[in-house]
C-alpha positions in Angstrom: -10.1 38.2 -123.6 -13.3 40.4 -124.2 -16.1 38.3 -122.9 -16.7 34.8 -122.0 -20.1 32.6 -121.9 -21.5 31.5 -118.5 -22.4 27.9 -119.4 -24.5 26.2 -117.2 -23.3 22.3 -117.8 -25.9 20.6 -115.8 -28.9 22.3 -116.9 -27.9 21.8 -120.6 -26.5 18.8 -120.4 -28.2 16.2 -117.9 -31.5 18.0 -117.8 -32.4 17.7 -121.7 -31.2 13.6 -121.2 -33.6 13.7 -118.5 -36.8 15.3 -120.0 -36.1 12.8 -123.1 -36.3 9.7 -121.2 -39.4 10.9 -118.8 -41.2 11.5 -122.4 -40.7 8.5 -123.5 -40.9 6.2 -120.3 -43.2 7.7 -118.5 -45.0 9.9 -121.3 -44.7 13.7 -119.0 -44.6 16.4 -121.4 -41.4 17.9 -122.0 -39.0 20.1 -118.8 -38.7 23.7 -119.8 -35.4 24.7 -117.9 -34.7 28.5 -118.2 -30.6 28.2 -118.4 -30.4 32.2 -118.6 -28.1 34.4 -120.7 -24.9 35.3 -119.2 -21.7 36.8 -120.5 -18.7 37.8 -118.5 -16.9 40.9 -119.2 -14.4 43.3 -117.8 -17.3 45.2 -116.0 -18.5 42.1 -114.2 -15.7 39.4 -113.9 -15.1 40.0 -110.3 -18.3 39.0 -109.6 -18.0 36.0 -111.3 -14.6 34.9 -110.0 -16.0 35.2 -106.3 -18.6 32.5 -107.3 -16.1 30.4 -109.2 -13.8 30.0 -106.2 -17.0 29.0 -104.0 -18.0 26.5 -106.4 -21.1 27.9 -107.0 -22.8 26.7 -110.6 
């Protein structure tokens, strides 16, 4: 494996459900969430896999 994408499941998932529903209940303009661009690679994956066993999203 080359890379991998760091996907941020909450954020892009529950988040966007959220803001819809807010809309169109209570009429609040729409969340901006900033999910971030990240990519693991061979020059950073042991970063990564120390969060990954914390559990950290």
């Amino acid at each position: 494996m080359t890379v991998t994408a760091d996907q941020q499941p909450y954020q892009q998932g529950y988040l966007p459900v959220l803001s819809l529903c807010q809309q169109l209940v209570y009429k609040l303009g729409p969340l901006n969430v900033d999910t971030g661009a990240g990519f693991v690679t061979a020059d950073n994956y042991k970063d990564v896999v120390a969060l990954a066993e914390q559990g950290v999203r």
